[in-house]
C-alpha positions as CSV (number, residue, x, y, z in Angstrom):
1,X,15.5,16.4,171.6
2,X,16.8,19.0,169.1
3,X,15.6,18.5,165.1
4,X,18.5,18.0,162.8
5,X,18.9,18.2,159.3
6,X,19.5,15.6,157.3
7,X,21.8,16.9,155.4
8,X,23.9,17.9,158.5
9,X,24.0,14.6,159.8
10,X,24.8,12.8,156.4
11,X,27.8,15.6,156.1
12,X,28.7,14.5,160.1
13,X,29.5,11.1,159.1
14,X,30.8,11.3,155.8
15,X,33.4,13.4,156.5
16,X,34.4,11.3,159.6
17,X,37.8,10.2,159.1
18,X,37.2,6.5,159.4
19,X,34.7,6.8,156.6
20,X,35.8,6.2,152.7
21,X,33.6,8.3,150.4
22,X,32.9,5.4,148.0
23,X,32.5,2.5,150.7
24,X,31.0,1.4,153.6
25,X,32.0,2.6,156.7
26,X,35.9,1.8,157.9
27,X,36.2,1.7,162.2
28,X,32.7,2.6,162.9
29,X,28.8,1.6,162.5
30,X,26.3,4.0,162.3
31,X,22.9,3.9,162.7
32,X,20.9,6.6,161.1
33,X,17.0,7.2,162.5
34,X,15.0,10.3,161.1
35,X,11.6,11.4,161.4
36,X,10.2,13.2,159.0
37,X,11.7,16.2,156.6
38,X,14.3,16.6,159.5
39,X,15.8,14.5,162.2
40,X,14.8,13.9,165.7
41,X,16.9,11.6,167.9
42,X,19.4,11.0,164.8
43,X,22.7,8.8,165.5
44,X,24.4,6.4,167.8
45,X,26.8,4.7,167.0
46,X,30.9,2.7,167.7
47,X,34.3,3.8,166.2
48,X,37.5,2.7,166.9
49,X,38.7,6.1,166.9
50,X,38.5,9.0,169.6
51,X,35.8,10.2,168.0
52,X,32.1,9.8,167.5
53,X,31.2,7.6,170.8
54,X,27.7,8.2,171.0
55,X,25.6,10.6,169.3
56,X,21.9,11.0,171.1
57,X,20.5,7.7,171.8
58,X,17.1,7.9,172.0
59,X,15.2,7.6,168.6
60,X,12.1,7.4,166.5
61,X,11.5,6.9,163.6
62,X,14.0,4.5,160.6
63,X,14.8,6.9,157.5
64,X,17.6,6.6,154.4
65,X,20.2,9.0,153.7
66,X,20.4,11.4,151.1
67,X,22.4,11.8,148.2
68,X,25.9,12.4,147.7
69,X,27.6,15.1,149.3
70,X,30.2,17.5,148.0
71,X,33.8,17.9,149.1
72,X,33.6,21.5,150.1
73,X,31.8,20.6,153.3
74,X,34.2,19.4,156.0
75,X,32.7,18.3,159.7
76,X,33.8,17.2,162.8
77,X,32.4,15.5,166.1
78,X,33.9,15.8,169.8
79,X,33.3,13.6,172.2
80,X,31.9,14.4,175.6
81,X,28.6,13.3,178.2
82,X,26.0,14.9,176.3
83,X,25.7,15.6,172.5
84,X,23.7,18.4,170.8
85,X,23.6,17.9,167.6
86,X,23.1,21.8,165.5
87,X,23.3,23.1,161.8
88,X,25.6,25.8,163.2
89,X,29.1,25.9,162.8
90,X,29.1,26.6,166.3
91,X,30.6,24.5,169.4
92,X,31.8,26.4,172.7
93,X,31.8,23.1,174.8
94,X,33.1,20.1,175.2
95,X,30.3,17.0,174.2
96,X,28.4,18.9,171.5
97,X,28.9,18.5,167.7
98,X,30.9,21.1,165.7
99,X,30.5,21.8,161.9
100,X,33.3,23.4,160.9
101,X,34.7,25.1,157.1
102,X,38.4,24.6,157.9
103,X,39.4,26.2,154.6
104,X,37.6,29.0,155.4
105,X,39.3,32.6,156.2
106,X,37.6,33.2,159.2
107,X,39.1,29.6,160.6
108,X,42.8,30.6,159.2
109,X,42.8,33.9,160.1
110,X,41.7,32.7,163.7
111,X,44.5,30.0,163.5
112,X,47.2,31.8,162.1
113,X,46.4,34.9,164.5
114,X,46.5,32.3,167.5
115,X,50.2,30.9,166.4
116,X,51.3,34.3,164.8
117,X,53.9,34.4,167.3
118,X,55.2,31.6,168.0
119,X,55.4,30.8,164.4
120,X,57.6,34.1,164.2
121,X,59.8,33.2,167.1
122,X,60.6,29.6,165.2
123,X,60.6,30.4,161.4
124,X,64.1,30.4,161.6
125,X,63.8,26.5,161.9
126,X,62.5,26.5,158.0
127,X,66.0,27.5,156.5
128,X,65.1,28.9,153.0
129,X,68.1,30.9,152.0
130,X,69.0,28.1,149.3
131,X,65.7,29.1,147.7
132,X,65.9,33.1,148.3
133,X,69.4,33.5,146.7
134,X,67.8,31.6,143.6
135,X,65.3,34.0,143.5
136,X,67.4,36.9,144.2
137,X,69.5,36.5,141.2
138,X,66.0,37.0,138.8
139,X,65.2,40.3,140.3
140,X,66.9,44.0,140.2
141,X,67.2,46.8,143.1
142,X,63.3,48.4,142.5
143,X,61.9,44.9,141.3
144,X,58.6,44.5,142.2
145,X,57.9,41.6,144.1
146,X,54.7,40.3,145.9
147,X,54.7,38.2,148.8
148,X,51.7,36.0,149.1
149,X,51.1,34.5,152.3
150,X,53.9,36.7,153.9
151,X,53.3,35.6,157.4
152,X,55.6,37.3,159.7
153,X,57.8,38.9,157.0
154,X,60.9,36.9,157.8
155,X,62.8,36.0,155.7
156,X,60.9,36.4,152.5
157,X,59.9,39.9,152.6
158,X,63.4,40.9,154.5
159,X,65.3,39.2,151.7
160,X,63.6,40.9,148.6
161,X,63.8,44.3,150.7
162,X,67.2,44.2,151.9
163,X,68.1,43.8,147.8
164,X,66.3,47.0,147.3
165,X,63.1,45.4,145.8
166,X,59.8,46.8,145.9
167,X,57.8,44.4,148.2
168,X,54.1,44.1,148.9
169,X,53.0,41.4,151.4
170,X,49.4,40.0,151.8
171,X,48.7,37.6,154.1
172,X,45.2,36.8,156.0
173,X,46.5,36.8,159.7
174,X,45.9,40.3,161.1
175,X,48.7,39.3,163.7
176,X,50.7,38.2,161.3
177,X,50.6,41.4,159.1
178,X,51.2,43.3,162.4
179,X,54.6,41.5,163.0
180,X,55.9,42.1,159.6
181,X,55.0,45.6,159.8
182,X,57.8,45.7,162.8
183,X,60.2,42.9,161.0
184,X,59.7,44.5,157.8
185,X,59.5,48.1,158.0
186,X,60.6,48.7,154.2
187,X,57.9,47.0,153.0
188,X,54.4,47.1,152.5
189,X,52.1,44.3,153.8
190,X,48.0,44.6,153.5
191,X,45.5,41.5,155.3
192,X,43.7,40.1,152.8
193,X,43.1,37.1,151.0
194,X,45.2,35.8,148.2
195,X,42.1,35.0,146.0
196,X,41.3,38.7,145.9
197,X,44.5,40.9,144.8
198,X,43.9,43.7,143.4
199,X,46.7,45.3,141.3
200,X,47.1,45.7,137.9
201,X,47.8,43.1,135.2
202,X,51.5,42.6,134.8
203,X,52.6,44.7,138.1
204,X,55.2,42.5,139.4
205,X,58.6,40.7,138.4
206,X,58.3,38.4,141.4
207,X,55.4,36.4,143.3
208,X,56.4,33.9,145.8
209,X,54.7,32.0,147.9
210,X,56.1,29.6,150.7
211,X,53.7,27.4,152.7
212,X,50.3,28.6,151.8
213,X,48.9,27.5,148.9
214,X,48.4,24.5,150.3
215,X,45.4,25.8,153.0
216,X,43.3,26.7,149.4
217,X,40.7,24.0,148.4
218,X,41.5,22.1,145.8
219,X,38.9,23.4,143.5
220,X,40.0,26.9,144.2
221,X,43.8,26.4,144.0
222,X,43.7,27.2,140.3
223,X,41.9,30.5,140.4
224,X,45.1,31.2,142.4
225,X,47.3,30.3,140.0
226,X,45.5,32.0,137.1
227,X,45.8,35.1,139.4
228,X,49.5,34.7,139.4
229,X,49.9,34.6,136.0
230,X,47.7,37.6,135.9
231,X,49.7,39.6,138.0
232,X,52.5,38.9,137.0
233,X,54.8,40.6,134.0
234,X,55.5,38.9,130.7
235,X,59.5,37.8,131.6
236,X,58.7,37.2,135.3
237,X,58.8,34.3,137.9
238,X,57.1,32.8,140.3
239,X,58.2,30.5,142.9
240,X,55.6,28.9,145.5
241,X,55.1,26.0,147.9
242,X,53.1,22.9,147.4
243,X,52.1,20.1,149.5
244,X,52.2,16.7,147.9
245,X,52.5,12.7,148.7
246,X,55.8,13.7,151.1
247,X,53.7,15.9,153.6
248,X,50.2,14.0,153.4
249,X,51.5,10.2,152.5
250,X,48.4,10.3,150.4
251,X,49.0,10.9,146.3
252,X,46.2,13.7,146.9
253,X,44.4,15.0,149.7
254,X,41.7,17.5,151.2
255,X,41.6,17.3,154.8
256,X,43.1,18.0,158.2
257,X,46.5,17.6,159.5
258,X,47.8,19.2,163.0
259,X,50.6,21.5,162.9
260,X,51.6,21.4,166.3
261,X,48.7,22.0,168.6
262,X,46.5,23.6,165.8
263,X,44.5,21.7,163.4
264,X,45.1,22.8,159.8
265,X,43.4,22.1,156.6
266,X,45.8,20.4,153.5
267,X,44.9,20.5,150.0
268,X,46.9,19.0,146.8
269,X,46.7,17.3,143.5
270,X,49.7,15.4,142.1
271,X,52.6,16.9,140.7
272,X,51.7,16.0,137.2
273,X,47.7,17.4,137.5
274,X,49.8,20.7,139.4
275,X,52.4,20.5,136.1
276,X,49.3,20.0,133.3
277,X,46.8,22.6,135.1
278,X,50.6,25.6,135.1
279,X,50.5,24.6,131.8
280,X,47.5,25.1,130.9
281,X,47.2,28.5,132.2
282,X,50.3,29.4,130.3
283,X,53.2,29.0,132.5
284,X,56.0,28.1,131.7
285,X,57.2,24.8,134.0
286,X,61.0,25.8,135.3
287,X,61.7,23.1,138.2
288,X,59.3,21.0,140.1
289,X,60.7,19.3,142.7
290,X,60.3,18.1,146.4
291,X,62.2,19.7,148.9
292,X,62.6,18.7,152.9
293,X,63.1,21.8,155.0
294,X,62.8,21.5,158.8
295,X,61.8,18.3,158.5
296,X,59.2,18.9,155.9
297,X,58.7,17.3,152.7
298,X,57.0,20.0,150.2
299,X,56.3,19.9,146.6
300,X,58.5,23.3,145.3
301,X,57.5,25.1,141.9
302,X,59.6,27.6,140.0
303,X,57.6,29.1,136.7
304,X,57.9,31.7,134.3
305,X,56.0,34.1,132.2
């Protein structure tokens, strides 16, 4: 039977989602067996989920759990005949147990790169022209705007270049970067992650942002927002998307949610920590509110510089 960490298995069940981080287990009992510095045999256990049936049967020797675990680990197990249990993030088959980072860019970009298209073909569904003609009356012809999580190009990027605005696109989907390049052909879009901009302090008059933010972890959304306020020029605006209580039905969240077939991972405070933590970087709250857009309820935040 394959040795497994303890730490890897404490991580597989904690971040089960019939589990609550400060209780007891909610639609499942485990049964943990180690022997040892690492586990051998490790886990069976019931759920009333689809997940987590049985885990390797056989077993050994009793053992405890560690300590606490952090939020920045995320995990998952599928189901199937036969369970391997690994420390890799690795799982080509069905039956064998996957540790995942959903908020990493290598699972985004892979996501995004999968639905680059389709998401293309439908972002017409997500009618944002209320929100662009706001913005467009802040900004003049040679404006410099930045497009963070561009996606596709449309109808962001088209907007601001159609007015004659200097636009500059980042977004972490290669295949999304590629579509915007043919959408988008007056403007300049770069792959790359929004964490890591590099331009000078105070080069643009505009940074929007519309449905992305919200796949940053929690702990890291702020760098993101002190980057904005960075980049941006003393006078300037920016306007970005949130996800709050409307999208998630939780008050705040880090986690998974599908978005259509693909699994995506969801990250937000409340919209008075989101209005205290602007604040405190030095922008200037201009309208918080939430917003439904094809069907979507998003948290939607206009600052200033």
């Amino acid at each position: 039977m394959p040795e497994v960490s303890r730490r890897f298995l404490w991580l597989l069940v904690f971040n089960h989602p019939g589990i609550q981080a400060h209780g007891r287990p909610k639609g499942i009992n485990p049964e943990w067996f180690f022997s040892g510095k690492r586990g051998s045999g490790c886990f069976s256990g019931r759920t009333t989920g689809h997940v987590c049936r049985h885990i390797v049967r056989r077993v050994r020797k009793h053992g405890s759990l560690p300590g606490s675990v952090g939020e920045s680990m995320m995990g998952l197990v599928l189901t199937g005949a036969s369970v391997r249990l690994t420390d890799s993030a690795a799982a080509d088959r069905k039956g064998r147990c996957e540790m995942k980072d959903y908020f990493s860019t290598a699972y985004l970009e892979k996501q995004y790169d999968l639905m680059a298209q389709n998401y293309n073909d439908d972002r017409h569904l997500f009618d944002n022209s209320s929100q662009l003609e706001r913005l467009g009356g802040l900004v003049n012809k040679g404006a410099r705007v930045l497009d963070a999580g561009c996606g596709s190009g449309i109808p962001a990027a088209a907007y601001f270049v159609a007015l004659g605005c200097e636009v500059i696109g980042v977004d972490i989907s290669r295949k999304m970067i590629e579509l915007a390049e043919k959408n988008v052909p007056g403007g300049e879009f770069i792959q790359g992650d929004l964490l890591d901009i590099h331009y000078p302090p105070g080069h643009f008059d505009l940074i929007i942002s519309f449905y992305c933010l919200f796949h940053i972890r929690k702990k890291l959304q702020n760098r993101a927002f002190v980057e904005f306020f960075d980049l941006l020029k003393p006078g300037g605006h920016a306007y970005f998307t949130l996800a709050g209580e409307g999208y998630t039905k939780k008050p705040h969240f880090e986690g998974t949610i599908k978005f259509g077939e693909y699994l995506l991972p969801y990250a937000h405070f409340t919209p008075q920590q989101y209005h205290d933590m602007l604040e405190d970087d030095g922008f200037k709250i201009l309208s918080m509110e939430n917003l439904t857009i094809g069907g979507e309820t998003m948290l939607w935040v206009m600052v200033g510089r």
